[in-house]
C-alpha positions as CSV (number, residue, x, y, z in Angstrom):
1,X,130.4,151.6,115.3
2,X,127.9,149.0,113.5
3,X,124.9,148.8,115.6
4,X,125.9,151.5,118.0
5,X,124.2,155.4,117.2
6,X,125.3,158.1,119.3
7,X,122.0,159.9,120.2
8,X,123.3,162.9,122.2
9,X,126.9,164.4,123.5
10,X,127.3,166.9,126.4
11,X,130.5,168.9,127.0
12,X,130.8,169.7,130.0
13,X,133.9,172.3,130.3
14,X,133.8,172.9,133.9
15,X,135.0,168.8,134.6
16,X,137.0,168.3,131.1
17,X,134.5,165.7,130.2
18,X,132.6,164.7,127.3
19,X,129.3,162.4,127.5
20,X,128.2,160.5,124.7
21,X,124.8,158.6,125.0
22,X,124.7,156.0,122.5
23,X,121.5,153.6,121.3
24,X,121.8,150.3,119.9
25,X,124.0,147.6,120.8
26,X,126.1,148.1,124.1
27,X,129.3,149.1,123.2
28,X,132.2,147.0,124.5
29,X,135.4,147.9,126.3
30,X,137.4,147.5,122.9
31,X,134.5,150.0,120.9
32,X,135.1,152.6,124.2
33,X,139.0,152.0,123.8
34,X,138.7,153.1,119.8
35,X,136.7,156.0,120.7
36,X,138.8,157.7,123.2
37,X,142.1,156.6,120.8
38,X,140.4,159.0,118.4
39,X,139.9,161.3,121.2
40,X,143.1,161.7,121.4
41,X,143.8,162.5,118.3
42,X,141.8,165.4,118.0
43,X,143.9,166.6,121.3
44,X,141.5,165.0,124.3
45,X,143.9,163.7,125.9
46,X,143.1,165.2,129.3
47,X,139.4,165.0,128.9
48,X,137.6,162.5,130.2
49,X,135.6,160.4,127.9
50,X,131.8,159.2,129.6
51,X,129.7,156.3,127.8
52,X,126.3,155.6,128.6
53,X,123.6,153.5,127.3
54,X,120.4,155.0,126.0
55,X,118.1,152.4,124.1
56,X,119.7,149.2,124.3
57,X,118.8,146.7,121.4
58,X,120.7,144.5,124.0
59,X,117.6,144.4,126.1
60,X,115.0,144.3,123.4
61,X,117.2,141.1,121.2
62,X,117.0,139.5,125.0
63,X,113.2,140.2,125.1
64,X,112.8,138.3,121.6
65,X,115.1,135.7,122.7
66,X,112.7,134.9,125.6
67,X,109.9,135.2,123.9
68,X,111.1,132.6,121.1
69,X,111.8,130.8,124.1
70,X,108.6,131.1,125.4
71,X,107.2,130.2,122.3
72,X,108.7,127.3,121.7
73,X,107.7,125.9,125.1
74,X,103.9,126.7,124.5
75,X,104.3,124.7,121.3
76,X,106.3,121.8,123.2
77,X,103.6,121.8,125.9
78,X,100.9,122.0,123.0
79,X,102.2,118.6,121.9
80,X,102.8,117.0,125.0
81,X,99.0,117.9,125.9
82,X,98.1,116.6,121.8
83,X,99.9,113.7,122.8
84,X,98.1,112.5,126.3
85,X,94.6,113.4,124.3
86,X,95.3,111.1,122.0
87,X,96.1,108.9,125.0
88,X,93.0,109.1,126.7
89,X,91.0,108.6,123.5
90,X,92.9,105.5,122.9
91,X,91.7,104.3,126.3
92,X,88.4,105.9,125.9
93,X,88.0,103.6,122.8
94,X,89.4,100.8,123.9
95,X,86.6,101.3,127.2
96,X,84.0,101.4,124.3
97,X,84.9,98.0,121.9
98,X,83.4,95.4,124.1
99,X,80.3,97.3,123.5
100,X,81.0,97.2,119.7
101,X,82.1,93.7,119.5
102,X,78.8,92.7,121.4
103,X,76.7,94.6,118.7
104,X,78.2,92.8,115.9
105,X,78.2,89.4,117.1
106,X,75.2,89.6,118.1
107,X,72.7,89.2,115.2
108,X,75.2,85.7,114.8
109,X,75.0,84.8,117.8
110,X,71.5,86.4,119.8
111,X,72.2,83.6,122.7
112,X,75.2,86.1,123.6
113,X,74.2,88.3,126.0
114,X,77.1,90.3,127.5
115,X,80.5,91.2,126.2
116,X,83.6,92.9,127.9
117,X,86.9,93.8,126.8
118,X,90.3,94.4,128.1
119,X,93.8,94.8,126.7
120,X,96.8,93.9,129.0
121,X,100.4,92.7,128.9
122,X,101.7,89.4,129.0
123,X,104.9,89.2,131.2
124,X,107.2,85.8,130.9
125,X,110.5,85.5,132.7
126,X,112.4,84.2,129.9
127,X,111.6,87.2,127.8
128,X,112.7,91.0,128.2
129,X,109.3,92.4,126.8
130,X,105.9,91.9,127.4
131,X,103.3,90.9,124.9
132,X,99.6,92.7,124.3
133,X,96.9,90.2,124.8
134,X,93.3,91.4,124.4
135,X,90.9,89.6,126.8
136,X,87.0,89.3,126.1
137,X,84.5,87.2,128.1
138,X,80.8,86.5,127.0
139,X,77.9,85.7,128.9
140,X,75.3,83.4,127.0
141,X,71.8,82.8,128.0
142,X,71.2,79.4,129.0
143,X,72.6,77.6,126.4
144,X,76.4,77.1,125.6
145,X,78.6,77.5,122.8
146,X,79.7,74.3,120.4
147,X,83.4,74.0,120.1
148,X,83.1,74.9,116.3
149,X,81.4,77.9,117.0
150,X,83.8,78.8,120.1
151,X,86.5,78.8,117.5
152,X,84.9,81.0,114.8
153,X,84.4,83.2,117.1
154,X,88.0,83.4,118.2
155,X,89.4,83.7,114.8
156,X,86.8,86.7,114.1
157,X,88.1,88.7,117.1
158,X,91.5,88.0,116.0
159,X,90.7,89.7,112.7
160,X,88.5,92.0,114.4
161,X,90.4,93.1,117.1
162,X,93.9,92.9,114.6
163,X,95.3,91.1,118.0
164,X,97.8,88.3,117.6
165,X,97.1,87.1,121.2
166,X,93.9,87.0,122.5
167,X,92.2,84.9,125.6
168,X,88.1,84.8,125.1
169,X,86.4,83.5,128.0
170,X,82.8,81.9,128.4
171,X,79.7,82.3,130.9
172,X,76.7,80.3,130.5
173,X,73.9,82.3,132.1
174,X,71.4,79.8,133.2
175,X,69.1,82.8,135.1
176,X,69.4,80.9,138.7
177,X,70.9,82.8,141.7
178,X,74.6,81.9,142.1
């Protein structure tokens, strides 16, 4: 029988039976059928015929099989957990680039104090999907921005920021309590 070894027999004349341990694959009802067929042949036909199972690659191809299994979730869950660190140091950056922005425009523009920066979605009822917009608001001291200036600056973030939407907002910071 392919896959099937017989590892030890035991006549047992007292019970007219014969015991044969096999390793390997389980035998099947079919395999046990052929076996006492040729039984008989060699005149057993009053002898009873006892299978058991000593190794079983059965158990040990199941083993494999659940380790694979296990395997393959480990590297599933190692992407999953790849993908949400990505994640958070998408969000982690995105915390950090109002800091970034204010370093660059600064030396441009020193009357620009403060900088912050979001990214959030635009919703409209007329369309299925939302839209990204980036949002940044400066602060100037005392003094504000000219219109020309105000417009540079949005096309730069555009650029910068490689939004196609974007709202900037402006504070004039005149030092007095508010």
């Amino acid at each position: 029988m392919e896959g099937n070894y017989l590892l030890k027999h035991d006549i047992d004349h007292n019970n007219n039976a014969i015991t044969l341990v096999y390793g390997g694959a389980t035998l099947n009802e079919l395999q046990q059928s052929n076996i006492k067929g040729k039984g008989e042949n060699f005149g057993l036909l009053n002898t009873e015929i006892i299978f058991k199972q000593g190794l079983s690659f059965d158990v040990i191809d199941s083993k494999k099989g659940e380790v694979e299994n296990l395997k393959a979730e480990m590297n599933r869950l190692n992407l999953v957990l790849k993908r949400k660190e990505n994640i958070m140091d998408s969000i982690a950056q995105t915390r950090l680039l109002g800091k970034g922005i204010l370093d660059e425009i600064k030396h441009l523009y020193p009357q620009i104090v403060t900088c912050s920066y979001a990214e959030t979605f635009v919703f409209t009822d007329s369309l299925p999907n939302s839209k990204s917009m980036g949002i940044v608001e400066f602060t100037t001291k005392d003094t504000n921005l000219s219109k020309a200036e105000k417009d540079k600056i949005y096309k730069w973030l555009k650029t910068r920021l490689n939004k196609e939407k974007i709202k900037v907002y402006y504070e004039v910071n005149t030092g007095k309590a508010q």
